[in-house]
C-alpha positions as CSV (number, residue, x, y, z in Angstrom):
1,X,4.4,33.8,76.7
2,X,1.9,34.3,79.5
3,X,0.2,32.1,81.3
4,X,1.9,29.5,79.6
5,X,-0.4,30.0,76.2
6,X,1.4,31.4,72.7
7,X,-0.4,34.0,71.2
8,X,-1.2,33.6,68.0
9,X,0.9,34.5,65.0
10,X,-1.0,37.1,62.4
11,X,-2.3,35.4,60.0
12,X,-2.7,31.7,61.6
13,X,-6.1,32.2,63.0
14,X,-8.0,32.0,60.2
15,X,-6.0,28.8,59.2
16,X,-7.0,27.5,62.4
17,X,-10.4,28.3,62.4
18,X,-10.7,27.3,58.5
19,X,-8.8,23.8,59.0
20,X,-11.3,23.2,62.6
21,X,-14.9,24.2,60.2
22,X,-13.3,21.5,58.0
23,X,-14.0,18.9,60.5
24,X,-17.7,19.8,61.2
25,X,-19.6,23.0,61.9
26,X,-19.6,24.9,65.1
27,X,-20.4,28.1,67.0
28,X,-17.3,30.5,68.2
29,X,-17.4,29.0,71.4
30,X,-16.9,25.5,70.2
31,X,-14.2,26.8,67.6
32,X,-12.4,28.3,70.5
33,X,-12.8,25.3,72.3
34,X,-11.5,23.0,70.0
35,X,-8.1,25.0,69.0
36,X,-7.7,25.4,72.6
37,X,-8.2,21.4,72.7
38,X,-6.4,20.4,70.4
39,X,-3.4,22.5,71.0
40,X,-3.3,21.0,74.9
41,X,-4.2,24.7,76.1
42,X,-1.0,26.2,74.2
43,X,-3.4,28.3,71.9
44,X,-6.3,30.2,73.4
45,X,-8.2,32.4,71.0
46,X,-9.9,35.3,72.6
47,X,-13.3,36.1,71.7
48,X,-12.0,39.8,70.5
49,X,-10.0,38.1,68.0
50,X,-11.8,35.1,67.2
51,X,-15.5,37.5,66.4
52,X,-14.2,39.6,64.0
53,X,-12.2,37.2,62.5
54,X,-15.2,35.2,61.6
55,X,-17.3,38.3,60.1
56,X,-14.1,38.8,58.1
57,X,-14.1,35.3,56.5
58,X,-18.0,35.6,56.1
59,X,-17.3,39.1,54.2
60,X,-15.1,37.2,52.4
61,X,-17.3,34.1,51.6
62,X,-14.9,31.4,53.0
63,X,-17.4,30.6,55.7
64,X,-21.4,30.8,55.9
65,X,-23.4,30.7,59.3
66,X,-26.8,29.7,60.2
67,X,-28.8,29.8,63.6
68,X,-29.7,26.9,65.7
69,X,-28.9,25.5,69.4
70,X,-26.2,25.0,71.1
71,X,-26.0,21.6,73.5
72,X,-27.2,23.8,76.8
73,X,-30.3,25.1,73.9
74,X,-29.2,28.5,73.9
75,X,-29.2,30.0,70.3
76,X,-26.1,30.2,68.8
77,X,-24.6,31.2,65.0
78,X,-22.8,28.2,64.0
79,X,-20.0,28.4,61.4
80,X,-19.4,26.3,58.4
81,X,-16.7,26.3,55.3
82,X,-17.7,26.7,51.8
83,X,-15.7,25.7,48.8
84,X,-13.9,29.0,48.7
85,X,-13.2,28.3,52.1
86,X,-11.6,24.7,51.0
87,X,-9.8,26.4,48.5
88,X,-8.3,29.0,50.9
89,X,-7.3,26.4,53.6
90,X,-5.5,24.4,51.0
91,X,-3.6,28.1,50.0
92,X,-3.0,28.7,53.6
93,X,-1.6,25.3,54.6
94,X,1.1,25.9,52.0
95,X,1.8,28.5,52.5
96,X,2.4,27.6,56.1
97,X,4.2,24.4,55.6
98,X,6.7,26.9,53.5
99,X,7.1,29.1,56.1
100,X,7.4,26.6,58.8
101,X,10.2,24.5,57.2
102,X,12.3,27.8,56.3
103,X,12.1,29.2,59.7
104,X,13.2,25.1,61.1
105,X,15.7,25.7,58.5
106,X,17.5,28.6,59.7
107,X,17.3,27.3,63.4
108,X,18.8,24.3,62.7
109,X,21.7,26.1,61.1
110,X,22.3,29.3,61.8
């Protein structure tokens, strides 16, 4: 751990960034931002992760963008789920809640 944040594990920052473009649609900024936010400053995405991470979803059609301005009217791409995107976060958030209660599983008893 450094600088008292947990980098991510692979595979949970899309989940993040799908289950935040649920709540409404943002720019990377404000989607780093708001995991940041809402994790009390445990999770920081960097913007070499976060970018291509993005364009990977878009490739992948879970997410579509648009242009428009952010709140200090600079232009910005702002991100946005789709229904694959719904579908995938559901998929992910299974598979995660798997995951996490085997891994509290083996900690409580091992």
């Amino acid at each position: 751990m450094s600088d008292n944040r947990l980098e991510l594990l692979q595979g949970t920052l899309d989940m993040l960034v799908l289950k935040v473009l649920s709540r409404k649609e943002l720019h990377g900024y404000g989607i780093a931002r708001r995991i940041q936010e809402i994790s009390e400053d445990i999770l920081k995405v960097e913007e070499g992760s976060l970018y291509p991470a993005l364009y990977r979803m878009e490739q992948k059609g879970w997410i579509e963008s648009s242009w428009g301005l952010s709140d200090n009217n600079r232009r910005a791409k702002y991100y946005h789920l789709t229904t694959v995107g719904e579908k995938q976060l559901e998929l992910e958030t299974s598979t995660w809640e798997a995951l996490s209660f085997a891994i509290a599983r083996v900690m409580q008893t091992a």
